[in-house]
C-alpha positions in Angstrom: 0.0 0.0 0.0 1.0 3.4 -0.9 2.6 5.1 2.4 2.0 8.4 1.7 0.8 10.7 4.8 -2.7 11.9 5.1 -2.9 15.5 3.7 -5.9 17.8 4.5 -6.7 19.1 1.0 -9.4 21.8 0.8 -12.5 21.8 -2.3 -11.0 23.8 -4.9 -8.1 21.5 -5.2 -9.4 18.2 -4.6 -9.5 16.5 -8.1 -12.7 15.5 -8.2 -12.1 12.9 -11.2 -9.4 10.8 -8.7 -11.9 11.4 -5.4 -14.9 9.8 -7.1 -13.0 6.4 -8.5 -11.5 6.1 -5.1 -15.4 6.3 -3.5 -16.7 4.1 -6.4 -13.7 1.3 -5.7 -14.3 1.1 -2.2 -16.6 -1.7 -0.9 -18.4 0.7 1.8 -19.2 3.2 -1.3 -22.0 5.6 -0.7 -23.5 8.4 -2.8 -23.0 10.2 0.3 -19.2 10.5 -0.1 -19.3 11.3 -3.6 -17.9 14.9 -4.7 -20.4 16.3 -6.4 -23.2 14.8 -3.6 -21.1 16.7 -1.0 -21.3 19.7 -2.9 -25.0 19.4 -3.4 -25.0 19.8 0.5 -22.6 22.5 1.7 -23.7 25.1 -0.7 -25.4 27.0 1.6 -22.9 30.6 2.9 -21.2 29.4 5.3 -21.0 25.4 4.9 -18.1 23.8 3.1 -15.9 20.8 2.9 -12.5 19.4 2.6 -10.8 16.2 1.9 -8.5 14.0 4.0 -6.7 11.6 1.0 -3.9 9.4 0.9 -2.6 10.5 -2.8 -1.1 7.6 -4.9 1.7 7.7 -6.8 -0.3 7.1 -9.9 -2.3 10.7 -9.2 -5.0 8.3 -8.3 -6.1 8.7 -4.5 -5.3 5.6 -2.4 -8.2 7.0 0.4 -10.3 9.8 1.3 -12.3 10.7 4.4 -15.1 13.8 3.3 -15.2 16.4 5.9 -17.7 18.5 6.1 -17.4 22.5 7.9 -19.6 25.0 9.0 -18.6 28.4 10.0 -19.8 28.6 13.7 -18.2 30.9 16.6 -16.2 33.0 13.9 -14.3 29.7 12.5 -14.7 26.2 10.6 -15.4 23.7 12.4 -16.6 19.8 11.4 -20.1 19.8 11.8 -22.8 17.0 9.7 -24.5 18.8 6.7 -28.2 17.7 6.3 -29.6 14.7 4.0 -25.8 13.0 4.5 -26.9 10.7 7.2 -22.9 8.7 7.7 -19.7 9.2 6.3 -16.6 7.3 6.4 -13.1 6.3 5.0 -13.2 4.9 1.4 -10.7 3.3 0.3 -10.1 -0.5 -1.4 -7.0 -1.1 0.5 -7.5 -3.1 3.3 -5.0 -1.7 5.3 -5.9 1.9 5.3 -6.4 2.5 9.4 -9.6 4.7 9.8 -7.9 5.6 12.8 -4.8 7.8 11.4 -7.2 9.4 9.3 -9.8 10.3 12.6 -6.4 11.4 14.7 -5.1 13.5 11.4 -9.1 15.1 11.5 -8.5 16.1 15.0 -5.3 17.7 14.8 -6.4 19.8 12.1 -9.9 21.0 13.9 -10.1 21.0 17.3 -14.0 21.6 17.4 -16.0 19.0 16.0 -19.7 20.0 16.5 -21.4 16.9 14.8 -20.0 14.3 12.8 -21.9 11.3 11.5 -19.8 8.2 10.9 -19.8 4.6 9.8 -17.4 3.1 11.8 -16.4 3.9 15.0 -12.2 4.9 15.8 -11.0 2.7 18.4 -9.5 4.4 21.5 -11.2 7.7 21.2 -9.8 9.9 23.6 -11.9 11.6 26.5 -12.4 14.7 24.6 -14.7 13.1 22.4 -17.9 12.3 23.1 -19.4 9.1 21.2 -23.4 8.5 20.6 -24.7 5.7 18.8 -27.8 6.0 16.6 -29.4 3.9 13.9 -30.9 3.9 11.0 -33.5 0.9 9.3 -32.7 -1.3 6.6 -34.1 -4.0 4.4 -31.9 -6.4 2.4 -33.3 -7.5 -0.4 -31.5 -11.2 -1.6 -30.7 -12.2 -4.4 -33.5 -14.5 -6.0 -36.1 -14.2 -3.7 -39.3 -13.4 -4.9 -40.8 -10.2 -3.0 -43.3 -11.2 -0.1 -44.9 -8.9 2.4 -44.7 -12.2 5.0 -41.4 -9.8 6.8 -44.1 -7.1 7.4 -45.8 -6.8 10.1 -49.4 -8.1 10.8 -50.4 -4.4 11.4 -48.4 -2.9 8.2 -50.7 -5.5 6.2 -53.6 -4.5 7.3 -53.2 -0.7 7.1 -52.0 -1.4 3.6 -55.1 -3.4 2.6 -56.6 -0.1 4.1 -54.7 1.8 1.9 -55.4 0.0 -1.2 -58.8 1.0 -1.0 -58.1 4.9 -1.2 -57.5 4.3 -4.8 -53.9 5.8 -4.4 -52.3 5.9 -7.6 -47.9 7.5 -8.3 -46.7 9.3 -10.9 -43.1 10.7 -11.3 -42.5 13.9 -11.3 -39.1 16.3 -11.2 -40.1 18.8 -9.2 -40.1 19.0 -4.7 -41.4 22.1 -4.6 -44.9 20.4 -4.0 -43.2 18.3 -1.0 -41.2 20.8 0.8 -44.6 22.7 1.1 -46.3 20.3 2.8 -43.3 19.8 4.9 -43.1 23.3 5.7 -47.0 22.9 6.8 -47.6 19.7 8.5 -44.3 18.7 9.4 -41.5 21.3 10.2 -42.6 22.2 13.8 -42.4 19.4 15.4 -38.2 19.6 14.2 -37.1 21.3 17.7 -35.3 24.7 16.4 -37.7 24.4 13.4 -35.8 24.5 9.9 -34.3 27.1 8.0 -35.6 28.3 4.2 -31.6 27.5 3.7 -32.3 23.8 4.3 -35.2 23.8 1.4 -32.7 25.5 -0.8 -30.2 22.7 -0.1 -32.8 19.7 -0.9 -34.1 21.4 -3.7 -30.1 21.7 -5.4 -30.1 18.5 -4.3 -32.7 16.9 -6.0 -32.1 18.5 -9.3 -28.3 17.3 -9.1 -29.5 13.4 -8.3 -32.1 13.4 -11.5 -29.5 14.8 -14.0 -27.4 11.9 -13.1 -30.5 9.4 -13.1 -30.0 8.4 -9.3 -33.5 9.6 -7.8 -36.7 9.5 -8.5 -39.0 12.1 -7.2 -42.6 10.4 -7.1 -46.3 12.1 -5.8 -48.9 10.3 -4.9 -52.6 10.6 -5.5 -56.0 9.7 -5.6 -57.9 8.5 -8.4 -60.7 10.2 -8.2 -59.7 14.0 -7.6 -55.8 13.5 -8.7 -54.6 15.5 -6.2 -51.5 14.9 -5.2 -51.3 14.1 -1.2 -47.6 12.5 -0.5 -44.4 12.3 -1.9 -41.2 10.8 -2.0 -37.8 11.0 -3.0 -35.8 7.6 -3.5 -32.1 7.6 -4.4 -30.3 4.3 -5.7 -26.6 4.1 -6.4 -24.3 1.5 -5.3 -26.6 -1.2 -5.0 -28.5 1.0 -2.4 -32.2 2.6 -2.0 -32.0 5.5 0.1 -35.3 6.9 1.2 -34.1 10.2 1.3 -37.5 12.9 2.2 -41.0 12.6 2.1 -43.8 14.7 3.3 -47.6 14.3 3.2 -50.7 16.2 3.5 -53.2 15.4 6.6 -55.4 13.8 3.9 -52.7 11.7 2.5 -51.6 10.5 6.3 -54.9 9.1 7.4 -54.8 7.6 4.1 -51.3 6.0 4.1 -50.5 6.9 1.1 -46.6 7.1 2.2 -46.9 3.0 3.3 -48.9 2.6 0.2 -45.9 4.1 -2.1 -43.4 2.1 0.0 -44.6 -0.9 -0.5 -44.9 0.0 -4.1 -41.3 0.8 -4.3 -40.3 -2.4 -2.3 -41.7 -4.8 -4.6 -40.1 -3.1 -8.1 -36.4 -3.1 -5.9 -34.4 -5.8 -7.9 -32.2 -7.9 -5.4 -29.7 -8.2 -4.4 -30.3 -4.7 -3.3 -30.5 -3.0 0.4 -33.5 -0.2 1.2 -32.1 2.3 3.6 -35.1 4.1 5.2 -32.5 6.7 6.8 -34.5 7.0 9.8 -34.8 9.8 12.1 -34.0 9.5 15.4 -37.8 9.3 16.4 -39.3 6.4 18.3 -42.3 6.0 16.6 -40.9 6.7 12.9 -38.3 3.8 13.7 -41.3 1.7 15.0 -43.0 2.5 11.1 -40.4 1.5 9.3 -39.3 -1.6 11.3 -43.6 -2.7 10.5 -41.9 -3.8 6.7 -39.2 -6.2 7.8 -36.0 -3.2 8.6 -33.7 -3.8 10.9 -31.4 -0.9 13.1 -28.2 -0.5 11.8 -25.9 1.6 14.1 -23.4 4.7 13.2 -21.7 6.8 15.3 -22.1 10.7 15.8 -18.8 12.0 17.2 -19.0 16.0 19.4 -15.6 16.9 20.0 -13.9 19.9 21.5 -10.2 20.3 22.2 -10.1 24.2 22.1 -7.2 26.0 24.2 -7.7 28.4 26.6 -7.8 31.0 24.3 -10.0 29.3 21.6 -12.5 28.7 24.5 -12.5 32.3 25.0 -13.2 33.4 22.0 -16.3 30.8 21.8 -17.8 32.0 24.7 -17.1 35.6 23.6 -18.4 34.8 20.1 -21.5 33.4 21.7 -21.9 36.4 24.3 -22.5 38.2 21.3 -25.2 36.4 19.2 -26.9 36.0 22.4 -27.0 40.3 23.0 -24.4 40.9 25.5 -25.9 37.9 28.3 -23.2 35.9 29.8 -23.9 32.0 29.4 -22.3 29.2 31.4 
């Protein structure tokens, strides 16, 4: 294996070209770590990201580690952009230690406000504090017939339920329709509510994963007035469906129009193939998705903070500040 130290390497030089075969080699590929995917969600002022590669000697990259910054307290510091639930190391080299590259991360930023990973570094230091969450998957084997017999006797029944709403999908290329109806019926119960920034972000998003063919954006709705009262938008790349947003009207809850397109989906996946439903980290959401056959998967999110004195200083005085001249311990 190429031997070459870990360099920190910021966007504009990163050669995009070398960073996206090195992602595309590695067996834990995700869209996720792709360049142009981690564009699509830092291009909001103040978000960025950089790159932590091993370069070959062949101008190839042997590994790379995205990290992705946010300006916060007057400086960059790591912090998880939205609709990238994990990241990791990439690499096809077996020997690459995920572990030089997490120690190289924190010598370069001492404050890590959220970071979202895969695997977990072994002998994390105290400064860093380590949370596991999970998100629900469904693998999908090769040459097995679909079957709803992994659902749930309850997710059967609601969908026989469903059935009889007459839901019928349609694609479509456009989320403006969706982030409406989250704005309405689903943004406050997000605690801190969500920025019009954030529906900027999905919307870039979106229209960067349908020119490449990796989404698609479907509405649901109901035969007889064909008005649209849910939506969804599926990626699939690597092998991988990733139920990336949805949103629904009150009509097209009580109808379970979201199960009833889910279910859909499920049974056009071709196997061997694994359905990510990227849940939130809510109970009851967890409990919905587990009702078609997922199981919890765990990542890690990482908080770190390794300031000096002075850094700490300027933090609190940063944060003085925003918060109009009150002092907070």
């Amino acid at each position: 294996m190429n031997t070459s130290p870990i360099q920190l390497i910021n966007r504009p030089s990163i050669d995009t070209s070398a960073w996206d075969a090195c992602v595309a080699r590695s067996p834990n590929r995700l869209v996720y770590g792709l360049s142009w995917y981690l564009d699509a969600v830092t291009p909001a002022k103040g978000w960025r990201w950089a790159g932590l590669v091993i370069p070959g000697s062949d101008g190839n990259y042997v590994a790379v580690m995205p990290v992705p910054l946010r300006r916060k307290y007057g400086q960059w510091v790591v912090h998880q952009p939205l609709f990238c639930q994990f990241l990791d190391v990439y690499s096809d080299e077996p020997s690459v230690d995920i572990d030089a590259f997490f120690s190289c991360l924190l010598q370069h930023f001492r404050y890590g406000s959220v970071l979202h990973l895969a695997r977990i570094p072994a002998g994390l230091s105290g400064t860093v504090q380590l949370r596991t969450a999970y998100t629900d998957v469904l693998a999908l084997p090769a040459g097995d017939e679909f079957s709803q017999t992994h659902y749930s006797a309850d997710r059967r029944r609601q969908l026989r339920r469903a059935q009889q709403q007459g839901w019928q999908r349609w694609p479509a290329t456009d989320p403006t329709l969706m982030i409406q109806w989250f704005k309405n019926y689903h943004a406050q119960q997000i605690a801190g509510g969500v920025g019009d920034w954030a529906y900027d972000v999905l919307h870039g998003l979106t229209q960067a994963l349908l020119r490449r063919r990796l989404a698609t954006l479907y509405y649901v709705s109901d035969v007889a007035s064909q008005k649209a009262q849910a939506g969804a938008l599926v990626v699939q790349a690597f092998g991988r469906m990733i139920y990336l947003f949805n949103a629904a009207t009150p009509a097209g809850r009580a109808g379970q129009a979201r199960a009833w397109l889910l279910d859909r989906i499920l049974r056009e996946t071709h196997p061997p193939a694994v359905f990510d439903f990227e849940s939130p980290e809510v109970p009851a959401v967890a409990r919905f998705y587990q009702e078609f056959g997922a199981h919890p998967v765990p990542y890690y999110i990482l908080r770190w903070n390794r300031l000096t004195k002075v850094g700490q200083w300027v933090r609190r005085l940063v944060l003085i500040i925003m918060n109009n001249g009150q002092w907070l311990m």
